[in-house]
C-alpha positions as CSV (number, residue, x, y, z in Angstrom):
1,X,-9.8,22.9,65.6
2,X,-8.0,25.5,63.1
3,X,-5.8,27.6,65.2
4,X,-2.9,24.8,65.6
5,X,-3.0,25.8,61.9
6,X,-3.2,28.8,61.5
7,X,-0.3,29.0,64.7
8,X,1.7,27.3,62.3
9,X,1.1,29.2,58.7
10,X,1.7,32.3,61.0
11,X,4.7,31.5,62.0
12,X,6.1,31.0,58.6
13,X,4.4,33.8,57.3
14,X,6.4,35.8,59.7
15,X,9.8,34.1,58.9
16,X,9.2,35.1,55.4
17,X,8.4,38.9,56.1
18,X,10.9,39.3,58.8
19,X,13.6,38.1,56.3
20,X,12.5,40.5,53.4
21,X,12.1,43.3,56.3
22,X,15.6,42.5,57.6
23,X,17.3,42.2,54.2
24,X,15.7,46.1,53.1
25,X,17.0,47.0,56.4
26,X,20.5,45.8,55.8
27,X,20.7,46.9,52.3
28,X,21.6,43.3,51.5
29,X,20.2,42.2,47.9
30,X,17.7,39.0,48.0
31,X,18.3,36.4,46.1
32,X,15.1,35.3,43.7
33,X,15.2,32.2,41.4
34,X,11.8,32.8,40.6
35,X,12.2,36.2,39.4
36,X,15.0,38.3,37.8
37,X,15.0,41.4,40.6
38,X,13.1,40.9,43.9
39,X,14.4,44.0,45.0
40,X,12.7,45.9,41.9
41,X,9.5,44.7,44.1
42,X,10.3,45.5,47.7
43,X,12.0,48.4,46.7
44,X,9.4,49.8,44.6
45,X,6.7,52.4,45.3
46,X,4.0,49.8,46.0
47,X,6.7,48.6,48.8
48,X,4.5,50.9,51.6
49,X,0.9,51.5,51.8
50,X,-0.2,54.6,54.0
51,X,3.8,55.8,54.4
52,X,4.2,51.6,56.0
53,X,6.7,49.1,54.9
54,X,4.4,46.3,53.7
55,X,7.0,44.1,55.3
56,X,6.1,45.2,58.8
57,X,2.4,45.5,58.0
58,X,2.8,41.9,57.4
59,X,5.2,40.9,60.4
60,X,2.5,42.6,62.1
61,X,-0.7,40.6,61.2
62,X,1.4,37.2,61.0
63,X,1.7,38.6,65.0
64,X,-2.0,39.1,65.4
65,X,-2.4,35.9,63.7
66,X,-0.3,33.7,66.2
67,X,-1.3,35.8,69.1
68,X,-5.3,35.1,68.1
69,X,-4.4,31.4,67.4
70,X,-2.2,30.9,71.0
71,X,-5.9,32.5,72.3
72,X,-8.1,30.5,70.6
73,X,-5.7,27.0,71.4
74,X,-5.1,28.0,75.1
75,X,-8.6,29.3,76.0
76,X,-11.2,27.7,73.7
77,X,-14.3,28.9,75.8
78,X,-13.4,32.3,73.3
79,X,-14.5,30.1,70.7
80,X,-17.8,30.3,72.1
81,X,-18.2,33.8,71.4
82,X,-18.5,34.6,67.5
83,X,-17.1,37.9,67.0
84,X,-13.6,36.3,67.9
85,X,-14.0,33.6,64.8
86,X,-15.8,35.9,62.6
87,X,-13.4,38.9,63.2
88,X,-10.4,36.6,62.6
89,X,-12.3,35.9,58.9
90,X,-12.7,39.3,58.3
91,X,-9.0,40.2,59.7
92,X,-7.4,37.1,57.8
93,X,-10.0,38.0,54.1
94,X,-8.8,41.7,54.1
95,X,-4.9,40.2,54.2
96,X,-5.6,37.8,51.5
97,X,-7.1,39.9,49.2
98,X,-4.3,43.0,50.3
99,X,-1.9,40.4,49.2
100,X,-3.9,39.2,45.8
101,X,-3.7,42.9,45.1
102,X,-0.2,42.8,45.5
103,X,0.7,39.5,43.4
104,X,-1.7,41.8,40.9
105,X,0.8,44.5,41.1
106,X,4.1,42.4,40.7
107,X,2.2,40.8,37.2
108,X,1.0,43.8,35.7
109,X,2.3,46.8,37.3
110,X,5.9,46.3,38.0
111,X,6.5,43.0,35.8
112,X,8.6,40.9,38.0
113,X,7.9,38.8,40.1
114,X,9.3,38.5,43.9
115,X,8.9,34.5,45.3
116,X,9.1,35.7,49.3
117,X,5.6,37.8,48.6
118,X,4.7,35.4,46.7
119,X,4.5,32.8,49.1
120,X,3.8,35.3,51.8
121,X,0.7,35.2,49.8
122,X,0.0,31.6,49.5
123,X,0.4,31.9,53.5
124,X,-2.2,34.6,53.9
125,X,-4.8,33.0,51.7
126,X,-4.2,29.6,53.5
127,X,-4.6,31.1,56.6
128,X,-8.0,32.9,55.5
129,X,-8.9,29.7,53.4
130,X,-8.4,27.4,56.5
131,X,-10.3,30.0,59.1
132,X,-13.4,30.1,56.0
133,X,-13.6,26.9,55.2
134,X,-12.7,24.6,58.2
């Protein structure tokens, strides 16, 4: 069974976002080893899509994600029915690739790089790898 999983990666994923989210809020400066100016990304104009903070678009689906995984763990006779795996593969593929276009955007667009969407990354392809694949 993948939701324990995916339960788990979704909480982090939403540690990560709610942090960026709550630093932008504050006006407080995040620190980045990786790169030289985080804030040049989550301040930037690639930091909304459709007028929304990426940050809450992602607190949002790292919600969906726990929410569908508490589902799937608590009631597994859902599992029978396909639409709710195969919409959670859809759901968790569109992420991943919204987030590979983003990591594309930090490389070549804005040239820095931001470790907190960077790893909110990793989480969102781990969570679509491990809904694909297992």
């Amino acid at each position: 069974m993948i939701y324990p999983y995916t339960l788990y990666l979704s909480i982090l994923g939403l540690i990560i976002a709610f942090n960026i989210w709550h630093k932008k809020k504050n006006k407080e400066k995040l620190f980045c080893v990786l790169g030289k100016n985080c804030n040049k990304v989550i301040k930037s104009k690639y930091a909304t899509t459709f007028g929304i903070d990426n940050t809450v678009t992602g607190m949002l689906y790292y919600v969906f994600v726990a929410i569908a995984s508490l589902i799937a763990i608590l009631f597994p006779a859902i599992l029978n029915f396909s639409l709710f795996s195969i919409g959670f593969i859809i759901i968790s593929g569109i992420a991943a690739l919204f987030s590979l276009y983003l990591i594309y955007v930090q490389l070549f667009v804005l040239r820095e790089l931001c470790e907190y969407c960077l790893g909110s990354t990793a989480i969102a392809i781990a969570i679509f790898v491990v809904s694909a694949v297992l």
